[in-house]
MARDRENKOL-950547 format. One record per residue (C-alpha): x, y, z; chain; residue in three letters. Coordinates in nm, 4 decimals. Example, Ala and Ser with C-alpha at 12.3 -4.5 7.8 and 13.67 -1.06 7.14 Angstrom:
residues 2
+----------+----------+----------+-------+-----+
!        u !        v !        w ! chain ! res !
+----------+----------+----------+-------+-----+
!   1.2300 !  -0.4500 !   0.7800 !     A ! ala !
!   1.3670 !  -0.1060 !   0.7140 !     A ! ser !
+----------+----------+----------+-------+-----+
//
This chain:
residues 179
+----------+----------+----------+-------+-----+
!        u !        v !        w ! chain ! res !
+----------+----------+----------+-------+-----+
!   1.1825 !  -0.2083 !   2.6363 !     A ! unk !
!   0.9291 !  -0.4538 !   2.4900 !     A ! unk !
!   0.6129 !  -0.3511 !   2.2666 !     A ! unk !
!   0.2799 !  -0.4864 !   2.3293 !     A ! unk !
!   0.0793 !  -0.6762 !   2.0428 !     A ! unk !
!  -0.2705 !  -0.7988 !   2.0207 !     A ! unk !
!  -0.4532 !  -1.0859 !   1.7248 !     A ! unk !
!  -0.6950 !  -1.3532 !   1.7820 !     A ! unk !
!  -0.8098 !  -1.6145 !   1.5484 !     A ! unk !
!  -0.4934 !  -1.7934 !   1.3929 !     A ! unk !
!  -0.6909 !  -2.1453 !   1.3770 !     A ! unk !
!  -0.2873 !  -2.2979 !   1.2629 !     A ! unk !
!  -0.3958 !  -2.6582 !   1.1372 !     A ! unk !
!  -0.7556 !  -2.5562 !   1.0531 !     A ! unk !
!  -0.8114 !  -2.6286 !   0.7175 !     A ! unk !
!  -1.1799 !  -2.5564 !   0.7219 !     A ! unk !
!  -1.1451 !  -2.1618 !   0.8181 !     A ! unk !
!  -0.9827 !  -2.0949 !   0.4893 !     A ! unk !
!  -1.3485 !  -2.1616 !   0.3645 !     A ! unk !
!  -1.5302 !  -2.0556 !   0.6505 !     A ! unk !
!  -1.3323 !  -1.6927 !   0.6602 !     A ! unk !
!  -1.2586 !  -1.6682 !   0.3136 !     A ! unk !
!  -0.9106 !  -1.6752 !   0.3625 !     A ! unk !
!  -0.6764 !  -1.6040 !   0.0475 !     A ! unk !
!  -0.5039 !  -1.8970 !   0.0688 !     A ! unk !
!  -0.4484 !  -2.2245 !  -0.1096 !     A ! unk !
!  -0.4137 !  -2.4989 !   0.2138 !     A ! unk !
!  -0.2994 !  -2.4914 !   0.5596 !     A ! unk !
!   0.1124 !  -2.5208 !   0.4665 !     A ! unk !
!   0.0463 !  -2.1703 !   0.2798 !     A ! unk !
!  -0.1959 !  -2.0133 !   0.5529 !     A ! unk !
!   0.0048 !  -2.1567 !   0.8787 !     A ! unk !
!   0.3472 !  -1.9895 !   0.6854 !     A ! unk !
!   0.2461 !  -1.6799 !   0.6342 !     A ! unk !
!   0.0192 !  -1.6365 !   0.9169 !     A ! unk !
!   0.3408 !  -1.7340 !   1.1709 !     A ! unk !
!   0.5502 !  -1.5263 !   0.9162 !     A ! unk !
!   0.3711 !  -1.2001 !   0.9294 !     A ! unk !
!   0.3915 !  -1.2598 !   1.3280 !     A ! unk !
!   0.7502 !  -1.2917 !   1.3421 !     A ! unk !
!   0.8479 !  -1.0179 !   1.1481 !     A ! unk !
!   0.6907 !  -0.7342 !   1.3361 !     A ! unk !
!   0.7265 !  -0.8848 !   1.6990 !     A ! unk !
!   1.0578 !  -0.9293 !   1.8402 !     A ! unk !
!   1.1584 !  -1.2012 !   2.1401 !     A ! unk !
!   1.0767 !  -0.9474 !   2.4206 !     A ! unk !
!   0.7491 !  -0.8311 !   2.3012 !     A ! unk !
!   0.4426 !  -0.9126 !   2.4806 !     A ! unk !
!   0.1273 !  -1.0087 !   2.2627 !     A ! unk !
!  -0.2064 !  -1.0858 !   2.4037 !     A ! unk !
!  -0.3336 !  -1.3562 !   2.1990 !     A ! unk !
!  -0.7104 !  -1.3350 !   2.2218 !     A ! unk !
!  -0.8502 !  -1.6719 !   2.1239 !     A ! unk !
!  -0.8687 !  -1.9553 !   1.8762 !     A ! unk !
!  -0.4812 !  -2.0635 !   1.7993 !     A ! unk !
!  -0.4577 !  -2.3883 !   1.6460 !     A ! unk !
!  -0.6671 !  -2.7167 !   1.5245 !     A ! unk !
!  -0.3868 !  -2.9713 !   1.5838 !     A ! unk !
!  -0.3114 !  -3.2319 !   1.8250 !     A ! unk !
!  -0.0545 !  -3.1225 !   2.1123 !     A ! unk !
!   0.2909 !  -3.1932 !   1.9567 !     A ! unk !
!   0.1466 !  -2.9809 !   1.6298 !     A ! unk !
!   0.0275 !  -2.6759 !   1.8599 !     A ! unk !
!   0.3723 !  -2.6971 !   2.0406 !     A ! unk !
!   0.5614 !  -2.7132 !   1.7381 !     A ! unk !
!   0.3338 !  -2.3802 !   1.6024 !     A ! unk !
!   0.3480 !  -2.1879 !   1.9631 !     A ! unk !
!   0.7629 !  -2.2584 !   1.9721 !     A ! unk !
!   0.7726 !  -2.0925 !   1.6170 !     A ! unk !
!   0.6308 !  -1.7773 !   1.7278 !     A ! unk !
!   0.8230 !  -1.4950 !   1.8803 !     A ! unk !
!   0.7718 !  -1.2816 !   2.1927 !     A ! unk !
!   0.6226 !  -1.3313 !   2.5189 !     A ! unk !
!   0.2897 !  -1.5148 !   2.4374 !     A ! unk !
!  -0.0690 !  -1.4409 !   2.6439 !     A ! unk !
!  -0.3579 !  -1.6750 !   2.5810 !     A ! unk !
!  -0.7410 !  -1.5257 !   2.6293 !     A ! unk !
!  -0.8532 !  -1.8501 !   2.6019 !     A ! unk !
!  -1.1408 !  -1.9026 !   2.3032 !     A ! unk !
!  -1.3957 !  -2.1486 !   2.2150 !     A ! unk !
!  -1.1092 !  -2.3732 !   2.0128 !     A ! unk !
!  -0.8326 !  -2.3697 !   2.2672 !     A ! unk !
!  -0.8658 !  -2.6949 !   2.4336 !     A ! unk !
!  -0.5538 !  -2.7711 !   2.2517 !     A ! unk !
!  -0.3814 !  -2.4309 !   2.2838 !     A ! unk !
!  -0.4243 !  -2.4322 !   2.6956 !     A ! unk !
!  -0.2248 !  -2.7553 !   2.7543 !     A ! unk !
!   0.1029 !  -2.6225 !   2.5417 !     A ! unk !
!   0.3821 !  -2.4950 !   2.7224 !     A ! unk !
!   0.5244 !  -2.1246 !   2.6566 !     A ! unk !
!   0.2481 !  -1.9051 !   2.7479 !     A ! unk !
!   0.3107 !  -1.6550 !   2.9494 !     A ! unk !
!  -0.0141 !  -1.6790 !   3.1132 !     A ! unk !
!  -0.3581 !  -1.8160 !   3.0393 !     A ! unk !
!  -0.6918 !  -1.5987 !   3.1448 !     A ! unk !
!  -1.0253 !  -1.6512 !   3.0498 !     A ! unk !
!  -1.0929 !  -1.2463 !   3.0149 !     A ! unk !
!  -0.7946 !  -0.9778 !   3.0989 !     A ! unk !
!  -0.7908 !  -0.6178 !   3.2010 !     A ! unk !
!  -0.4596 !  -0.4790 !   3.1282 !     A ! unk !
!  -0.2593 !  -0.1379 !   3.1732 !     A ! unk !
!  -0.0764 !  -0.0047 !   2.8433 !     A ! unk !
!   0.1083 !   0.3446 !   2.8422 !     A ! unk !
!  -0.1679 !   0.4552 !   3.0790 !     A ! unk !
!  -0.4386 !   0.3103 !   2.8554 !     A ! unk !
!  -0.6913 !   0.0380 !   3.0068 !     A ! unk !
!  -0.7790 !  -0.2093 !   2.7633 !     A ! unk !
!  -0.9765 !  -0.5273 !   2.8310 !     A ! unk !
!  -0.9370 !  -0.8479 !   2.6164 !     A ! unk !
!  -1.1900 !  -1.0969 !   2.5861 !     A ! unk !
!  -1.2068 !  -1.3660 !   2.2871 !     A ! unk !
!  -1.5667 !  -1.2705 !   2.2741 !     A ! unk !
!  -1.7562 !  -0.9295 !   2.2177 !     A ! unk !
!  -1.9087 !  -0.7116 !   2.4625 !     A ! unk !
!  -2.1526 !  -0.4117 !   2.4501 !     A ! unk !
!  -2.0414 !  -0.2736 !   2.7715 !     A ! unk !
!  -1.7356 !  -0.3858 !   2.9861 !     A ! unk !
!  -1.5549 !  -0.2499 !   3.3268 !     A ! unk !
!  -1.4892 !   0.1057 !   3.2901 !     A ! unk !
!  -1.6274 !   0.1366 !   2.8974 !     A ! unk !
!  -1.7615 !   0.4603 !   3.0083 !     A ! unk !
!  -1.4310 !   0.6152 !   3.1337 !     A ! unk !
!  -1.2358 !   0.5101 !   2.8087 !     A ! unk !
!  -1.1245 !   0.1779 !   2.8276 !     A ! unk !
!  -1.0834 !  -0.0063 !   2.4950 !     A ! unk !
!  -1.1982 !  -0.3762 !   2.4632 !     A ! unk !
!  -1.0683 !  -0.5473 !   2.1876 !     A ! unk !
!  -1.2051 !  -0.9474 !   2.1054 !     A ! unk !
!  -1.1908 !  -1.2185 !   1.8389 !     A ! unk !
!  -1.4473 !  -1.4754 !   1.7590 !     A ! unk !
!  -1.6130 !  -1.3719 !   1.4816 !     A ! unk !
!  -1.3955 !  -1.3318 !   1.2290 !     A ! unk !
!  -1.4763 !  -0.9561 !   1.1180 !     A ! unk !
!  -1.8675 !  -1.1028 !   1.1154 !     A ! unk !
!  -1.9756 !  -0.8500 !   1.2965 !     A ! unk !
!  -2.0542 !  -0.5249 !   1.1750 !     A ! unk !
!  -1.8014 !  -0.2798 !   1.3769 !     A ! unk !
!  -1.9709 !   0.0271 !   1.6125 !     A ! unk !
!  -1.7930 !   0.3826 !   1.5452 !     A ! unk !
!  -1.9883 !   0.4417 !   1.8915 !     A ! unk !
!  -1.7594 !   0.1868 !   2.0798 !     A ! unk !
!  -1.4173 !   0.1714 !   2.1710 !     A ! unk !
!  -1.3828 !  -0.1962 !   2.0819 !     A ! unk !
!  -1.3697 !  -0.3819 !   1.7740 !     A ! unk !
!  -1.2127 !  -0.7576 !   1.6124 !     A ! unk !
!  -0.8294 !  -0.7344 !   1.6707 !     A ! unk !
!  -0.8610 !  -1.1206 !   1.4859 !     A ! unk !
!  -0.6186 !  -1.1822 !   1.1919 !     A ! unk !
!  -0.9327 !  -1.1885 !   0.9179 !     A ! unk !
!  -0.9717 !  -0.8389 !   1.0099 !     A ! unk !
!  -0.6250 !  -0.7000 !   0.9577 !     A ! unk !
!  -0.4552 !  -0.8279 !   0.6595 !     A ! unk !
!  -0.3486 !  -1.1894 !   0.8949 !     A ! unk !
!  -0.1057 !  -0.9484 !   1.1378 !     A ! unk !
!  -0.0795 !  -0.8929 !   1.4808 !     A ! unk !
!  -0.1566 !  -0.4780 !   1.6140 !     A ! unk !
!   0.0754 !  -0.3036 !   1.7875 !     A ! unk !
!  -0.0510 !  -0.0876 !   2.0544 !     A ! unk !
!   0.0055 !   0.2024 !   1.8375 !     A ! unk !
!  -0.1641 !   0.0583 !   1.5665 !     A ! unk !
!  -0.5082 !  -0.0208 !   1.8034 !     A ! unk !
!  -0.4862 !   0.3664 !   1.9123 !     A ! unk !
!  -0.5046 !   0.4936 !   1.5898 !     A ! unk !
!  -0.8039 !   0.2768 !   1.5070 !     A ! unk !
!  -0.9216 !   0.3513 !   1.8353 !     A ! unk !
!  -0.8910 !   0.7581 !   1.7475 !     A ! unk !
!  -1.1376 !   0.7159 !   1.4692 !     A ! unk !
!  -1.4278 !   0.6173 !   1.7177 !     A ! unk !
!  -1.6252 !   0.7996 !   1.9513 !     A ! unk !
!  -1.7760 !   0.6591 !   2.2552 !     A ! unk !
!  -2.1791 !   0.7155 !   2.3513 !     A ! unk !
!  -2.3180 !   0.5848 !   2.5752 !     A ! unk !
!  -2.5814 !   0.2872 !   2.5585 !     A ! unk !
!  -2.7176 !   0.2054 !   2.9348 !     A ! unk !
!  -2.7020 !   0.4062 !   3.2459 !     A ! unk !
!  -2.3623 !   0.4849 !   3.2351 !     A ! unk !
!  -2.2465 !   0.8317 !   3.1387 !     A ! unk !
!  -2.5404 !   1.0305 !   3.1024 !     A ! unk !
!  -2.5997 !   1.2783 !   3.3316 !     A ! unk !
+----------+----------+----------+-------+-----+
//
């Protein structure tokens, strides 16, 4: 039985984002190694991970060389820097926004945040990328950054989203769910 994973925001190739995010890391050889290590050794080849935007700045044999590195059974929500990332082969699928079933638990991925989304009123997370832990996160909303500048440069397991999910508690901010 596979696990599911979620991250957004690996920008492999980008040497710019280590500035722009702050990253911890000296160049791109350093950030694109431990970024694809920190992948591989929590998600095994059967494991499905939503990939929510943003992989790579590289031409296409870099990006294939990058996605072929990676374990598990890749999903691409595409992002604002993916004209790259859509045309490599190995995705499992490509989707501009995704609702998807885990354990019993609706979740909808988008590379981009939302106030409200399908269902956000009956308990159905949204996770996104984009802004690189920018934005200030809403205890009030089940949804927050699943990118890798938010979580120490590793992909979530499911389990890992519920628990940070656990720690928030939904209200309401448009007609939905009041009485």
């Amino acid at each position: 039985m596979s696990n599911t994973w979620f991250t957004s925001d690996l920008h492999l190739g980008h040497a710019n984002i280590i500035k722009y995010s702050n990253r911890p890391f000296s160049g791109i050889q350093e950030m694109d190694d431990k970024i694809i290590s920190n992948w591989n050794e929590r998600i095994d080849q059967y494991d499905h991970v939503w990939f929510l935007g943003d992989f790579c700045f590289s031409n296409l044999e870099q990006g294939q060389k990058y996605l072929d590195r990676l374990n598990g059974i890749k999903h691409l929500i595409k992002g604002n820097h993916d004209k790259t990332g859509v045309q490599l082969n190995g995705w499992a699928s490509i989707d501009d926004m995704k609702e998807i079933k885990v354990n019993g638990q609706w979740i909808t991925l988008c590379h981009y945040a939302m106030r409200v989304w399908n269902k956000s009123h009956h308990g159905t997370w949204h996770l996104y990328g984009h802004s690189h832990g920018s934005l200030p996160d809403d205890p009030n909303s089940l949804s927050f950054d699943a990118g890798v500048d938010c979580h120490n440069y590793v992909p979530l397991s499911f389990d890992d989203v519920g628990r940070i999910m656990k720690k928030k508690t939904w209200k309401p901010i448009d007609h939905h769910g009041k009485e």
